[in-house]
N, C-alpha and C positions, 0 to 999 in steps of 0.2 A: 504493500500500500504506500504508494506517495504519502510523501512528508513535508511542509512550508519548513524551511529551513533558514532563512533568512526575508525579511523584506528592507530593500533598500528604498534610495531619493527614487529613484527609475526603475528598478527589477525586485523581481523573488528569487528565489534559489529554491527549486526543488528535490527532494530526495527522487527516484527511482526506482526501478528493480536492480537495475545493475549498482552497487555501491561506488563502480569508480564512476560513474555517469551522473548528472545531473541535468536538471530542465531548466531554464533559463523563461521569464517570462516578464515582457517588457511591459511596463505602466504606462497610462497617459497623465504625466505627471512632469513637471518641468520645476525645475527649484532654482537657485540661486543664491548668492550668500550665505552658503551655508547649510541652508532651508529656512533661510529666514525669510525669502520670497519663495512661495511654492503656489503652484494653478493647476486645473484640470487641462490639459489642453488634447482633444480627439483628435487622433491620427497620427499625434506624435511615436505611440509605443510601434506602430506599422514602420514607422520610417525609420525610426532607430536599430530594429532588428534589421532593417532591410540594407541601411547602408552597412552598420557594421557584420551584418556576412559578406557581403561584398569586400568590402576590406580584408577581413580575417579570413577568408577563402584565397583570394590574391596573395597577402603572406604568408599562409600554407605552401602555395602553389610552390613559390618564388624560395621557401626553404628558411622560413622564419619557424621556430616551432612555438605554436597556441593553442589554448583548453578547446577551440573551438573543431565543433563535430558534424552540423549538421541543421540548417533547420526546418522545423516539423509544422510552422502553422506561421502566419500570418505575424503572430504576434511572439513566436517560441523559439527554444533554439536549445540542441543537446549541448552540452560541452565536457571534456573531461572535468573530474574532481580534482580542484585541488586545494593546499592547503595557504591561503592567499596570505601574501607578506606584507604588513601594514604599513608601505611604504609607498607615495606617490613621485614615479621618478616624470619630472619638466623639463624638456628642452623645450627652446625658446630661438627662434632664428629670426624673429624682426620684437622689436619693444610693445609690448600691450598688457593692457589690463593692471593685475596688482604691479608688476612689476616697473611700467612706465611712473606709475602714480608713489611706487615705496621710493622709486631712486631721481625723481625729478626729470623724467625723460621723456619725451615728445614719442607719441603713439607713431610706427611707422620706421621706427629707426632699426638698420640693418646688423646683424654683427657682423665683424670677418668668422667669427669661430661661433656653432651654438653656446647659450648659454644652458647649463646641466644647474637643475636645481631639485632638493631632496626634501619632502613632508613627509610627516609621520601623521597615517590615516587615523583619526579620532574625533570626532563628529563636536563629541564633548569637550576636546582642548581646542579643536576649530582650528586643526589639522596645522600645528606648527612646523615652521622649518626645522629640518635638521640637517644633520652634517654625519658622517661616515664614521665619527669616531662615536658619535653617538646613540648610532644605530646601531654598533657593537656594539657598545658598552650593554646596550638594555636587552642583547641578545637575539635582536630582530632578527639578522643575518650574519654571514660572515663578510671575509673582507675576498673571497671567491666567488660569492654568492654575488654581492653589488659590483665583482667585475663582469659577470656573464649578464645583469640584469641594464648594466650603462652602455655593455659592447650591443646589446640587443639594440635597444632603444637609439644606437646611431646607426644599426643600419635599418632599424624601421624608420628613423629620420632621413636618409636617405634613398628610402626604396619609397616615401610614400611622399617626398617633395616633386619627385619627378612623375607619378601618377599624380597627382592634384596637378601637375602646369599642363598636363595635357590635358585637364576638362577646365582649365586656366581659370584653376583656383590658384591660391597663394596659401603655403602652410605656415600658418604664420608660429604658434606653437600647439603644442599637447600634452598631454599627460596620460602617464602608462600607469600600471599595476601589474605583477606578476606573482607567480605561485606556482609551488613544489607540487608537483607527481609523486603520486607514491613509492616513484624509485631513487625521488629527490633531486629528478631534473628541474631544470627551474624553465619554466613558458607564458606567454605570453598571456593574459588573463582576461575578465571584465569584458570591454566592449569596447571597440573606437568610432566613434559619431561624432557628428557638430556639438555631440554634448559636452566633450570634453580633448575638443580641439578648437583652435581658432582657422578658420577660412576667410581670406576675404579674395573677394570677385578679381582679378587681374587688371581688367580694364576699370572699373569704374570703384575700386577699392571698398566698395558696400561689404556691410558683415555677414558671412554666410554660414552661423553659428550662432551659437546660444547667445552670443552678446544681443540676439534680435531682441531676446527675451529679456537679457539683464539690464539690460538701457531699455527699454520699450521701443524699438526702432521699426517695427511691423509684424508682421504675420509670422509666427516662427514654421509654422506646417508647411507655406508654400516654399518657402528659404529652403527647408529641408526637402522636400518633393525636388526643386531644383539641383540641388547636389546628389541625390539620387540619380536623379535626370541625366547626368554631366557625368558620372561616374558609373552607370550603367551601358553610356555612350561607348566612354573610351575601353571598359573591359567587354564588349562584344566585337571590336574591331578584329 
């Protein structure tokens, strides 16, 4: 018998019959700050499963390894089990959001190099920075574990800059989550959407991500249907 195992800002986790498998089921549920802005929003849970298989089928493909298995409905999705590391790893290839606003920087500005930044997942401490020494210390990971999870996260950095410029988006950042298999490899986890990337349009630099939602700048469902659109494009060529 299934088991609700988790409900997160966006998803459930379900249990299964197979114990290393789990169900994945998306909300129509949009948050922001935290969850200190959260709304209904219809269509959203559709689009979120939908780009992020698309994504996470494409880095399967291409020899990324991810939880992701399979999806089974509209709004569902299998993924392996695993045991998720409360760590959110950021890179950041153009200045936006907290990080324009914590260091005095003008939205738009380029690096030569990403910039790699490290939180610790806790809803209740409202997911503070941290740093590598102190992610050991508290036993989160090792110091092999955050090289195979930063080596990951730069070539999904660079396998997914170059699929966004050809549906000419621009990535601008993201943010990853990973987690152990039971044999203690470590893979890709969660979900990659506009929910927890920044997109903006190429030509006309509009926000093609959740920022529609966090500033109020329009319609977040059509935004999303569009990046779908764009990225359904370029993977059936």
């Amino acid at each position: 018998m299934e088991k609700l195992l988790y409900t997160g800002k966006a998803k459930q986790m379900w249990s299964t019959d197979n114990p290393q498998i789990l169900r994945v089921v998306y909300l129509n549920q949009a948050t922001a700050l935290n969850g200190k802005k959260k709304d209904k929003i219809e269509g959203k849970a559709v689009l979120n499963n939908a780009i992020s298989t698309l994504i996470f089928q494409y880095l399967n493909q291409v020899g990324i390894p991810t939880h992701y298995l399979e999806q089974i409905s509209p709004t569902e999705e299998l993924v392996k089990k695993v045991e998720i590391i409360p760590l959110e790893m950021v890179t950041r290839n153009i200045a936006a959001g907290h990080f324009a606003s914590r260091y005095g920087v003008k939205e738009g500005r380029s690096f030569d190099q990403p910039v790699e930044e490290m939180y610790y997942k806790s809803d209740k401490l409202d997911d503070p920075f941290m740093n590598a020494s102190q992610a050991k210390a508290l036993g989160l990971v090792t110091q092999e574990e955050l090289d195979v999870m930063w080596n990951l996260s730069r070539q999904v950095n660079f396998i997914l800059k170059r699929l966004f410029a050809q549906a000419k988006l621009t990535l601008v950042d993201f943010k990853l989550e990973f987690g152990r298999l039971a044999d203690g490899q470590i893979v890709l986890a969660d979900e990659f959407s506009p929910d927890n990337c920044r997109l903006w349009d190429m030509e006309t630099a509009n926000h093609m991500d959740k920022d529609v939602y966090r500033r109020d700048l329009g319609d977040l469902v059509s935004v999303y249907q569009e990046v779908y659109r764009r990225l359904q494009t370029v993977l059936e060529k």
